[in-house]
C-alpha positions as semicolon CSV with decimal commas, in nm:
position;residue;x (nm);y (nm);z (nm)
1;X;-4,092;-7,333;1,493
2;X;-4,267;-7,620;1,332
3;X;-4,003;-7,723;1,065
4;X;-3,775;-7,697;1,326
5;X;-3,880;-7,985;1,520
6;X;-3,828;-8,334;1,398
7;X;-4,154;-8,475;1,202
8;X;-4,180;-8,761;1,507
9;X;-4,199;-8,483;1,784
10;X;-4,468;-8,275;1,662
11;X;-4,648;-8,349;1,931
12;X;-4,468;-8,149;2,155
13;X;-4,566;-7,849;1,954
14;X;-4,918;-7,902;2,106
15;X;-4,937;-7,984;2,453
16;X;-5,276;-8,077;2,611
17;X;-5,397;-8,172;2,243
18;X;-5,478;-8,586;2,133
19;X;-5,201;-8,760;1,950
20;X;-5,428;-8,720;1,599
21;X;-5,381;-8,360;1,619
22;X;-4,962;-8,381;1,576
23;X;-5,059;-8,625;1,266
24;X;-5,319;-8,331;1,125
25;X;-5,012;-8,147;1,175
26;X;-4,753;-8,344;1,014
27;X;-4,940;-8,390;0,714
28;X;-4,993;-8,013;0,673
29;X;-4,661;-7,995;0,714
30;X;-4,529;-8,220;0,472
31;X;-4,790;-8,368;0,225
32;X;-4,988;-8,080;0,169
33;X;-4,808;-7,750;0,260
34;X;-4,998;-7,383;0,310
35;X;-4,830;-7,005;0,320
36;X;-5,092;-6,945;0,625
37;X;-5,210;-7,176;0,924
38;X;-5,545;-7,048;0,867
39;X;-5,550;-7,280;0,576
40;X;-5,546;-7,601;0,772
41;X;-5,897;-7,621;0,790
42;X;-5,912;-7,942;1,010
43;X;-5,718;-7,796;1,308
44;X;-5,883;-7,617;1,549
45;X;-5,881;-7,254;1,534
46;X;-5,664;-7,199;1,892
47;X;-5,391;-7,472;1,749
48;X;-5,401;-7,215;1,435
49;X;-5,382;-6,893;1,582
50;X;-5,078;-7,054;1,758
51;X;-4,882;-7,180;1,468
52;X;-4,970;-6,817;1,337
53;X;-4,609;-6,733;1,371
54;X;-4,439;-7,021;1,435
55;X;-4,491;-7,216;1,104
56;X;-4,181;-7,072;0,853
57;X;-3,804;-7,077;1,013
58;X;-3,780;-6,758;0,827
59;X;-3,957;-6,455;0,700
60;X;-3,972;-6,357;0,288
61;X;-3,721;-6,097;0,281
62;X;-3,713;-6,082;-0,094
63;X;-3,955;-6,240;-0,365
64;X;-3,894;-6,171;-0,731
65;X;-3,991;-6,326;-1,052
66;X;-3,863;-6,329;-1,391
67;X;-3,917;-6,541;-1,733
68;X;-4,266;-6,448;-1,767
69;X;-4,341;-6,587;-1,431
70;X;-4,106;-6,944;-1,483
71;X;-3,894;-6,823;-1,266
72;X;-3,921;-6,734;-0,896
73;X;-3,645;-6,610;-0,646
74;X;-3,637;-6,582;-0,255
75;X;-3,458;-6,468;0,007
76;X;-3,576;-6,544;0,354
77;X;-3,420;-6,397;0,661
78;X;-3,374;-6,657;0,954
79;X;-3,451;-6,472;1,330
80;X;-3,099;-6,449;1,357
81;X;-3,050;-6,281;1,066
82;X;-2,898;-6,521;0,836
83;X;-2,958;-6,550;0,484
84;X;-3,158;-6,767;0,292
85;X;-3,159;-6,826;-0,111
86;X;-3,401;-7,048;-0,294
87;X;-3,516;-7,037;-0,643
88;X;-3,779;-7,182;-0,832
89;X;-3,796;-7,267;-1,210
90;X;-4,074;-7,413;-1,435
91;X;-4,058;-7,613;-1,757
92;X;-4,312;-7,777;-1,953
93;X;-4,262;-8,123;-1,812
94;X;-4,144;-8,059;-1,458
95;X;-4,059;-7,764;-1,223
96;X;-3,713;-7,766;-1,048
97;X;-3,624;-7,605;-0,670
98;X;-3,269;-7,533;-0,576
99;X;-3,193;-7,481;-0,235
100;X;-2,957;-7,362;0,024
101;X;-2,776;-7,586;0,248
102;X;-2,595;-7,304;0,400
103;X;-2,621;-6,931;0,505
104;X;-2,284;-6,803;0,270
105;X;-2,029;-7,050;0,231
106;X;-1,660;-7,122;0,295
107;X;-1,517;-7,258;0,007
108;X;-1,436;-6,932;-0,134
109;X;-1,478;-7,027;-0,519
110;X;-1,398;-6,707;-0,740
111;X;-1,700;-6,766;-0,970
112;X;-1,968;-6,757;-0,675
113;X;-2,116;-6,472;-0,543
114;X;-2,194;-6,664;-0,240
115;X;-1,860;-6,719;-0,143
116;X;-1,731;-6,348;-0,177
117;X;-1,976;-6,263;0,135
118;X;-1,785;-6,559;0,373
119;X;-2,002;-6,813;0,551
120;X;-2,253;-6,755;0,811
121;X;-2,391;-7,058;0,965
122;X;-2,486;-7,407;0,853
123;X;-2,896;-7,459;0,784
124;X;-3,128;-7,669;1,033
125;X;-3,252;-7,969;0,831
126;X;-3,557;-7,803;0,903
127;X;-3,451;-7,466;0,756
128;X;-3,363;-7,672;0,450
129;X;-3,687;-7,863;0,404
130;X;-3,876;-7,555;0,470
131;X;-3,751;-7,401;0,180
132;X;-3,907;-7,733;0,008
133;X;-4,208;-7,669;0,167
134;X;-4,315;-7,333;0,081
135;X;-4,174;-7,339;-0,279
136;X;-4,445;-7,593;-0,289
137;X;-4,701;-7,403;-0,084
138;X;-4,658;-7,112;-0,327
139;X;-4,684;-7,357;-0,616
140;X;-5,030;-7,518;-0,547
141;X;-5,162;-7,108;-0,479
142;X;-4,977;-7,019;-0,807
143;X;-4,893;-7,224;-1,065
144;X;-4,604;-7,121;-1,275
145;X;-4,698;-7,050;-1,628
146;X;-4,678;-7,361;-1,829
147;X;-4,532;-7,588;-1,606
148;X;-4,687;-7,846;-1,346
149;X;-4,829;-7,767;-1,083
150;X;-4,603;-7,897;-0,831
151;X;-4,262;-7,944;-0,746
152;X;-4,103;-8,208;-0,943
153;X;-3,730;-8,184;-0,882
154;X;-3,495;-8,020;-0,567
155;X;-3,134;-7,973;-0,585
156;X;-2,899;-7,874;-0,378
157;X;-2,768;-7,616;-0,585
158;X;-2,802;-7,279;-0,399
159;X;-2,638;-7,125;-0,104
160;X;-2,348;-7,313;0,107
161;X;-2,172;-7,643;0,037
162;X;-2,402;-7,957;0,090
163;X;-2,139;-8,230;0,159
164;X;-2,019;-7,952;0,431
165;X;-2,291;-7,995;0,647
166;X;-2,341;-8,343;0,605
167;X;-2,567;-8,415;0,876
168;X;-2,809;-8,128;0,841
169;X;-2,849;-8,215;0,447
170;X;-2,900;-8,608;0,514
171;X;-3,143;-8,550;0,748
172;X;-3,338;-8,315;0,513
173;X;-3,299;-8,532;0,199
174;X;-3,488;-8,805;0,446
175;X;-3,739;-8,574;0,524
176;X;-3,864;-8,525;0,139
177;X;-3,822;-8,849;0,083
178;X;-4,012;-8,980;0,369
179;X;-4,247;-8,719;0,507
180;X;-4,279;-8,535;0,184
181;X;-4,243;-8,878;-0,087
182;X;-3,987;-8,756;-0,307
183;X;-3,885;-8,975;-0,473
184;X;-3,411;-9,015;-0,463
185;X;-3,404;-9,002;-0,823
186;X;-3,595;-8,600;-0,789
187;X;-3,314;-8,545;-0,576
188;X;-2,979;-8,368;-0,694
189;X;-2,684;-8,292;-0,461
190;X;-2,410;-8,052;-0,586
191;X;-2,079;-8,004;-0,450
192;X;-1,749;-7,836;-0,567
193;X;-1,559;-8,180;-0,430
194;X;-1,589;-8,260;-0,067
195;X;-1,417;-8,598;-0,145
196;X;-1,494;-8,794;0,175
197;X;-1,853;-8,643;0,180
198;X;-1,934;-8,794;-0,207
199;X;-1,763;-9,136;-0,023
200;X;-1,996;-9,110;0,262
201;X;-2,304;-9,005;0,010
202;X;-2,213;-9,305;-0,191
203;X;-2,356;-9,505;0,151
204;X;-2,639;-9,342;0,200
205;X;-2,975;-9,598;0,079
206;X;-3,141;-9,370;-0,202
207;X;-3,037;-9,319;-0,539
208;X;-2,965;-8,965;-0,567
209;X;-2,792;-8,719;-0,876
210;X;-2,500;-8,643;-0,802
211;X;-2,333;-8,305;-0,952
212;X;-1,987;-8,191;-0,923
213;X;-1,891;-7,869;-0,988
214;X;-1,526;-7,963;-1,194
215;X;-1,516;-7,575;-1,352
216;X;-1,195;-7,705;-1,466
217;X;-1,011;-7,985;-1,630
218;X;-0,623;-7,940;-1,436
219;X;-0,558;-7,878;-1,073
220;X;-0,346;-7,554;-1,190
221;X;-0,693;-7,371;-1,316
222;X;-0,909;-7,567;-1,064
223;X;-0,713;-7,441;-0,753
224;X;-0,780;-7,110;-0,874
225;X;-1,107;-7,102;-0,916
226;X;-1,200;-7,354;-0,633
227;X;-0,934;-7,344;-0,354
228;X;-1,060;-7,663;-0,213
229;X;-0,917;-7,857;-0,489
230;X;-0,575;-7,770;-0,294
231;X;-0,716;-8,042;-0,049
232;X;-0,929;-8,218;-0,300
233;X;-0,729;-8,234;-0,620
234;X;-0,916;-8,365;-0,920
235;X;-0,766;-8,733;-0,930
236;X;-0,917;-8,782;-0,584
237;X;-1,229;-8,608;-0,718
238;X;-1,244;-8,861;-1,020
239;X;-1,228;-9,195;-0,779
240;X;-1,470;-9,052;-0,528
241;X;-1,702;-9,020;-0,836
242;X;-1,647;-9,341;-0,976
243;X;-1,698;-9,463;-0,598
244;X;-2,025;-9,322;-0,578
245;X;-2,148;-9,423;-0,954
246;X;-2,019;-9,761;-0,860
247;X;-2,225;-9,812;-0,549
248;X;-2,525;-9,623;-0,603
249;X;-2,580;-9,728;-1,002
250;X;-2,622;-9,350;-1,070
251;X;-2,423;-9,143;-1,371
252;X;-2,300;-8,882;-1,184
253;X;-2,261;-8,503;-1,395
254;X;-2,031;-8,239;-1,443
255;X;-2,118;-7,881;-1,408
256;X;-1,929;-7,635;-1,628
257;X;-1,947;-7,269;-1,563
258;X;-1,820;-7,102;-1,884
259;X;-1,621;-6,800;-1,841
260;X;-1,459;-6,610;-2,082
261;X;-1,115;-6,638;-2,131
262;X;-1,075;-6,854;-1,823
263;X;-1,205;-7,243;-1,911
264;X;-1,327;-7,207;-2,244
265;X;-1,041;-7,319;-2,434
266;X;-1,012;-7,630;-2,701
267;X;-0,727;-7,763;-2,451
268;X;-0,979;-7,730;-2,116
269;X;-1,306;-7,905;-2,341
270;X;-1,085;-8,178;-2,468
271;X;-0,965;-8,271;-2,091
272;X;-1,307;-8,239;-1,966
273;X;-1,427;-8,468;-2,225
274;X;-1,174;-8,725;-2,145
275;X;-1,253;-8,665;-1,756
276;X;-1,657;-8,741;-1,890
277;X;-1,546;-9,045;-2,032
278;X;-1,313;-9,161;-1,756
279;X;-1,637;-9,138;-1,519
280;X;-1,900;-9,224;-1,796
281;X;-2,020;-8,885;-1,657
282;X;-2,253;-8,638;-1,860
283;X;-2,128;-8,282;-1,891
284;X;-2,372;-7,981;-1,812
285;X;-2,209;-7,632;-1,972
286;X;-2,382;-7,335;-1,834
287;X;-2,246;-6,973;-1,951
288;X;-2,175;-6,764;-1,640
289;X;-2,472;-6,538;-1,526
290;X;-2,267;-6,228;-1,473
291;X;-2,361;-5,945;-1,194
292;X;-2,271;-5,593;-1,206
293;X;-1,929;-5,677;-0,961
294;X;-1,763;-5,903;-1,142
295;X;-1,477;-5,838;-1,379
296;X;-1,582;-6,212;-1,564
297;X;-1,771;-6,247;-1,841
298;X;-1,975;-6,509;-2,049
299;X;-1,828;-6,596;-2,367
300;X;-2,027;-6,518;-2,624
301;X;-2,314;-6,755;-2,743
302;X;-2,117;-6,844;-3,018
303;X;-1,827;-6,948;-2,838
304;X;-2,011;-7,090;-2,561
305;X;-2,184;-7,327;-2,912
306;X;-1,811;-7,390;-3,014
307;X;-1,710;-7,472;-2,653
308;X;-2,006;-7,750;-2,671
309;X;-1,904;-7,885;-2,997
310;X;-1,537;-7,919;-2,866
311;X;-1,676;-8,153;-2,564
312;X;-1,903;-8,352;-2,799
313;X;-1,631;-8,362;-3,079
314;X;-1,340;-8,519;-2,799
315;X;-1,654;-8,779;-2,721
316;X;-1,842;-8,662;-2,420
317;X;-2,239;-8,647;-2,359
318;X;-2,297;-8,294;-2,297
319;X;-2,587;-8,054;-2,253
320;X;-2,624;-7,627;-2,296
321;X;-2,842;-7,545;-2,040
322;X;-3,008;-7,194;-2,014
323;X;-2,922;-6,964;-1,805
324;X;-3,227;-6,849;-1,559
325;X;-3,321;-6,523;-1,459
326;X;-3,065;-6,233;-1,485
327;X;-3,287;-5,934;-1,431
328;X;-3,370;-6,084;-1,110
329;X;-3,017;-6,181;-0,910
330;X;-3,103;-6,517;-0,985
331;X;-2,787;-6,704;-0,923
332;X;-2,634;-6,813;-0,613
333;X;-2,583;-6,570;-0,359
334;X;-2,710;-6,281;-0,567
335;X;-3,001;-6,147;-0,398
336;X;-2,781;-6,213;-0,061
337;X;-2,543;-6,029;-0,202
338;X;-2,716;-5,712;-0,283
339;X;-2,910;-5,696;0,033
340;X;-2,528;-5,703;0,203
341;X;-2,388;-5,432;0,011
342;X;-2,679;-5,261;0,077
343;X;-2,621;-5,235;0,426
344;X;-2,269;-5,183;0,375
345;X;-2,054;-4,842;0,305
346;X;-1,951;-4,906;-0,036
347;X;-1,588;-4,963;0,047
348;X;-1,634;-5,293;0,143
349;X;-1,858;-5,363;-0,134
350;X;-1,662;-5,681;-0,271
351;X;-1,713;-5,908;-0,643
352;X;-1,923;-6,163;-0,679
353;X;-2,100;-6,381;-0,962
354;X;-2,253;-6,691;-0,988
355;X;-2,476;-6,938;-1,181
356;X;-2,815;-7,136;-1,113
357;X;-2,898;-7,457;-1,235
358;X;-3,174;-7,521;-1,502
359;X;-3,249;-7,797;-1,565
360;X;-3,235;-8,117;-1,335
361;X;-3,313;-8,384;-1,605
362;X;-2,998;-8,254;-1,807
363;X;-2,813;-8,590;-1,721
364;X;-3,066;-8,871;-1,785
């Protein structure tokens, strides 16, 4: 598989052929992505036909659209079977990609339908910036209404916890910025609060976003919601934040899914707000995209406006962000979720819900 092997082997891909052919290649690859081999016109026909089915790490399972075309959902299906969840959603002034890191995930967090289906396997780096790749491959074939016409901003926002598969993530995250010239600053890594992995991010040489999933503003609500705050509890959260705002000059955000009835109280916006201002953080308040499983709601808009006001009233920077594509299973784990049940009696049918990111220049 050509994502599959490192950008600096290519070579081995095509035996027999000169060394210029591997840098045809790796351009292809990463500068200028296609959907088909036949497109890259400059390789030889055999080295084409060859790559015919060796070029994705995974097969389109799933593509659905939604928001008058701004919004685009996949999921690919590794050979093995696994899962694979990207979305893609344009704006006027940029278009944002959020990718999987993992197939499932193990950090069980109530809210997430990705979590309700248990983890499956970590993601090659390739895997990863494949995902990258043929978002933008699609992209440059066709453009999303109103919105550039290529891929301005990735996060890791999808499927699986990043900062649990440290090494597969870092070494994708070079990849874009290398082979494909992202620039760190397009880059957005979310986690519910791996502690030591934010420390060990903090190291790292580009200036990435940071986002951490808080949810909630006491460990008693938090550990319910996200059972790795039992290991990770939020003071530890806060100094691993401040760590990696500290060393890498970046405002890190929080990400607030708004549930009704369960963290949308004056008491849980007033202690996020001081959290926010602890951190010099931004706050990003996103109403939960519900599915048909879940027994949690959204509040309703005008609660989720009153919920916004509290934040900004206790002194925090915050920002409502839309919520993307409901018709289409758009959040986390969705689509993954109903191709499972689908090829599952219905007994074991179990909830799920989740939410997808909008908008990556919500923290400035």
């Amino acid at each position: 598989m050509a994502y599959l092997t490192p950008p600096e082997d290519l070579a081995d891909l095509l035996p027999g052929e000169p060394p210029f052919r591997a840098r045809q290649l790796r351009e292809w690859l990463y500068r200028r992505p296609a959907l088909d081999p036949a497109a890259m016109t400059d390789l030889p026909e055999a080295i084409r036909d060859r790559l015919a089915d060796r070029l994705w790490p995974f097969e389109v399972e799933t593509e659905q659209a939604a928001d008058a075309g701004r919004t685009v959902k996949w999921l690919f299906r590794a050979p093995d079977g696994a899962a694979i969840e990207a979305v893609m959603m344009g704006y006027p002034r940029r278009v944002t990609l959020c990718i999987s890191s993992q197939a499932g995930c193990a950090m069980g967090c109530t809210f997430c339908a990705t979590g309700q289906f248990g983890f499956e396997r970590h993601l090659h780096a390739g895997e990863i910036v494949a995902q990258v790749a043929y978002a933008a491959a699609h992209l440059s074939a066709s453009p999303l209404p109103g919105a550039p016409d290529h891929l301005t901003n990735v996060v890791f926002m999808g499927m699986g916890e990043p900062l649990a598969n440290y090494d597969n993530v870092r070494e994708a995250i070079r990849r874009l910025i290398e082979e494909m010239g992202m620039s760190g600053r397009s880059i957005t890594v979310s986690t519910v609060g791996v502690a030591p992995g934010i420390r060990r991010l903090a190291g790292e040489p580009w200036p990435l976003r940071l986002a951490l999933s808080l949810h909630a503003a006491d460990d008693e609500l938090r550990e319910r919601l996200v059972p790795l705050n039992r290991r990770y509890p939020i003071d530890e959260l806060i100094e691993a934040a401040a760590r990696y705002r500290e060393q890498r000059g970046r405002r890190v955000s929080l990400e607030w899914t708004l549930m009704k009835g369960v963290n949308d109280t004056p008491e849980q916006a007033r202690a996020l707000a001081a959290i926010a201002a602890e951190l010099r953080a931004h706050v990003n308040v996103i109403a939960l995209n519900p599915t048909p499983l879940s027994p949690e709601l959204p509040p309703e808009r005008a609660h989720v406006e009153r919920f916004v006001h509290w934040v900004e009233e206790a002194g925090a920077n915050v920002t409502l962000r839309d919520t993307r594509g409901r018709e289409i299973d758009a959040a986390c784990g969705q689509l993954r979720a109903r191709a499972a049940r689908n090829r599952r009696p219905p007994a074991e049918d179990r909830p799920g819900l989740g939410t997808i990111p909008a908008d990556p220049e919500e923290a400035p």
